[in-house]
C-alpha positions, 0 to 999 in steps of 0.5 A, spaced: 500 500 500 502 506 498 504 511 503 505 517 498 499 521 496 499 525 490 494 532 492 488 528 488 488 523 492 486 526 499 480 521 499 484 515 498 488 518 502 483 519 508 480 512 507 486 508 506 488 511 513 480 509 517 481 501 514 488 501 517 487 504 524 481 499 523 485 494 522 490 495 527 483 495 532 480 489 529 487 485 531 487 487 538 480 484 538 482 478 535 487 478 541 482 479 547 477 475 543 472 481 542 468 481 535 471 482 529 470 489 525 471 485 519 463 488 516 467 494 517 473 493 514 470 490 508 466 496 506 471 501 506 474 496 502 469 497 497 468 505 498 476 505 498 475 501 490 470 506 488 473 513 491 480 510 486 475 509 480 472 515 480 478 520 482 481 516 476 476 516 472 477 524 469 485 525 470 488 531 467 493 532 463 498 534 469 495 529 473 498 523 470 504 528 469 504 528 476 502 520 477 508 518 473 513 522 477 510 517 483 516 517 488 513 510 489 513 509 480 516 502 478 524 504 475 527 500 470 531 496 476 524 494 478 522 491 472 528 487 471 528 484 477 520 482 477 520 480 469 527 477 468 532 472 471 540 472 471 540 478 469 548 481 468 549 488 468 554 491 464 558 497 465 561 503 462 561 506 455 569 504 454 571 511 454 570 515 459 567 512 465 559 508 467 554 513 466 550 510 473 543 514 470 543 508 464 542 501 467 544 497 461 545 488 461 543 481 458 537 477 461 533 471 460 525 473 460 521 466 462 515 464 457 509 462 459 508 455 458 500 455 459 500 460 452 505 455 447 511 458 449 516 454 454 523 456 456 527 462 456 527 469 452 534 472 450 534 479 450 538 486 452 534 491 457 537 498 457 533 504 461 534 510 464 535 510 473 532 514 477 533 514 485 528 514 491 532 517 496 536 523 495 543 519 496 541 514 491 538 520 486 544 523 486 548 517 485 543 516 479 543 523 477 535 523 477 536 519 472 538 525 467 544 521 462 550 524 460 553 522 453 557 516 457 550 513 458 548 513 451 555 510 448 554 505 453 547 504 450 550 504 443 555 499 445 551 494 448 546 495 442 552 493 438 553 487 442 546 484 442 546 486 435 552 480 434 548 475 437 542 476 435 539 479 441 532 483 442 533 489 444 528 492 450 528 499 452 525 501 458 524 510 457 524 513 464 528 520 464 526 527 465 530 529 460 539 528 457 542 532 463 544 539 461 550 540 465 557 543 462 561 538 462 556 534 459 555 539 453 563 539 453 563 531 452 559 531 447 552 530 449 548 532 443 552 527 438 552 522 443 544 523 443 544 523 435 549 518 435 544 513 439 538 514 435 542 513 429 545 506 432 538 504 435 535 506 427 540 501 424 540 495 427 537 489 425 534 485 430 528 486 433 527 493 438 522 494 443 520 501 447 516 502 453 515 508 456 515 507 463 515 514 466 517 520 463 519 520 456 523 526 456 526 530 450 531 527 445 533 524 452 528 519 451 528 519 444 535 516 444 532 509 447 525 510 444 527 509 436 524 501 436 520 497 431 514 498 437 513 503 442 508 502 448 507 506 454 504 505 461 497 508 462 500 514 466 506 515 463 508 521 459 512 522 452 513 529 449 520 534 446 519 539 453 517 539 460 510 542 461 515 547 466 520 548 460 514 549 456 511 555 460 518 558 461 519 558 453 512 559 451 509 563 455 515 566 460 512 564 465 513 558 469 506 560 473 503 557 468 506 549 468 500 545 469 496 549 463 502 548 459 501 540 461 494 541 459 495 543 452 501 538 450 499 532 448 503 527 451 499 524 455 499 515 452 492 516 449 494 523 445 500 519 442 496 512 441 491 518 437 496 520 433 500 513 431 506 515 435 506 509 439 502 501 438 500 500 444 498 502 451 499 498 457 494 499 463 496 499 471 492 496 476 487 501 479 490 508 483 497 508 478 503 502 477 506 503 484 500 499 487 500 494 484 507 492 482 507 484 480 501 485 476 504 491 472 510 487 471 506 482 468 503 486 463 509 489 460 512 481 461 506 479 456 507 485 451 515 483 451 514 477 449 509 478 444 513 483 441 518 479 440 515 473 437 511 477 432 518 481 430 523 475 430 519 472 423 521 478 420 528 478 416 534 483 419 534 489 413 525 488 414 526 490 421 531 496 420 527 498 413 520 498 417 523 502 424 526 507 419 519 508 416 516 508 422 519 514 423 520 517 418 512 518 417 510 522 424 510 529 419 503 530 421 501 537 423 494 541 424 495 548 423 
């Protein structure tokens, strides 16, 4: 259960709070052999499901922004402990140090025996890092890369390129950091050099964002055979905060901002920018980890079955032209 409430949530907040005092009491109950309060408990359960329902049912666009920078979000890490096994990360991009906002390793993802698939799946996971506490995000830099977490990308893309491995992404960043030395290093070529890296290879690619999708630092791992996002998670070239303070010259106005960018899931899905939306359980995917782990585990190995019957050249000529065709635009 979760312990962080967005401003929206106060009702959930306040209910959630009542069952638990609740069911404090009815333990103690138990104890001294007292009657239950379980009629009780059981009704505010019900109430508590249908407050979530209600207060989801009609997000705003800076809601789901503010949803899919939940402290309590699912990371990258999350994912790949819950979806995969044997995972072996690797490190560094052979040139300067290991950038820590980019994880980056091989794994193995179980099929699912009861649907014809057995054994195991071989693939490549790289996504963004961010941290929860302030020790951990500063030691993930708030999961903003800088050029080495993009060449450690590509050289891992190459790697899993040589054996004929899938590749998944997992897009969870603010965006690329901005810092000096970032910009000394090379930071725009290293993005460029990504895009281009991912638009080339010709094994099956894979992107799912799962956070936040932020400028051409999401976009340097979302350049793949098929995109997906999260049912709250949010893909766009600015911030809603950088939009206000370019377009409007005001920061004051971040949330209309949000609400005038279209980069919500189902905006994209709309336009054709993405395949596929994802849904999290009820009340966001910090609730409900397992379940949301297994529904990106399903779209990833469907994903992959359906992109291995195609030839290499198929697969790098159709990711080419998938985005090749995203010119459209209303005046």
């Amino acid at each position: 259960m979760t312990s962080i409430y967005l401003d929206f949530e106060k009702p959930i907040a306040e209910l959630e709070k009542k069952i638990e005092e609740l069911k404090t009491f009815n333990l103690a109950f138990n104890q001294n052999n007292i009657a239950s309060i379980d009629d009780e408990i059981n009704s505010l359960e019900i109430k508590k499901e249908k407050v979530i329902r209600e207060v989801f049912k009609n997000l705003t666009n800076w809601q789901i922004i503010q949803l899919s920078r939940h402290p309590l979000r699912p990371y990258t890490l999350d994912y790949i402990e819950l979806i995969t096994e044997n995972f072996i990360e690797l490190h560094g991009d052979r040139l300067f140090m290991d950038d820590r906002s980019v994880i980056g390793g091989f794994a193995f993802i179980k099929k699912n025996n009861g649907n014809k698939r057995s054994g195991f799946q071989s693939v490549l996971i790289v996504g963004h890092q961010k941290g929860r506490t302030t020790k951990e995000k500063i030691y993930r830099n708030f999961g903003m890369p800088n050029p080495e977490g993009y060449r450690k990308a590509q050289r891992l893309f190459k790697l899993a390129e040589k054996y004929s491995i899938p590749v998944i992404t997992f897009i969870d960043t603010p965006g690329a950091y901005p810092g000096l030395g970032a910009e000394e290093r090379g930071q725009s070529e290293a993005i460029a050099s990504t895009i281009y890296t991912l638009s080339n290879l010709k094994i099956p690619v894979i992107s799912i964002v799962i956070g936040e999708g932020g400028s051409g630092g999401a976009l340097a791992f979302g350049v793949a055979n098929r995109v997906f996002m999260l049912e709250y998670s949010i893909y766009s070239v600015i911030s809603p905060e950088g939009c206000a303070s370019i377009l409007y010259k005001d920061a004051s106005k971040t949330e209309n901002a949000a609400n005038t960018l279209k980069l919500t899931a189902k905006d994209l899905f709309n336009y054709g920018i993405i395949d596929g939306i994802i849904p999290e359980p009820l009340g966001g995917a910090h609730r409900d980890k397992v379940k949301i782990s297994q529904e990106i585990k399903s779209i990833i190995l469907d994903a992959v079955s359906e992109l291995k019957n195609l030839d290499h050249e198929t697969l790098r000529a159709e990711r080419i032209k998938k985005f090749l065709v995203l010119d459209k635009f209303n005046d």
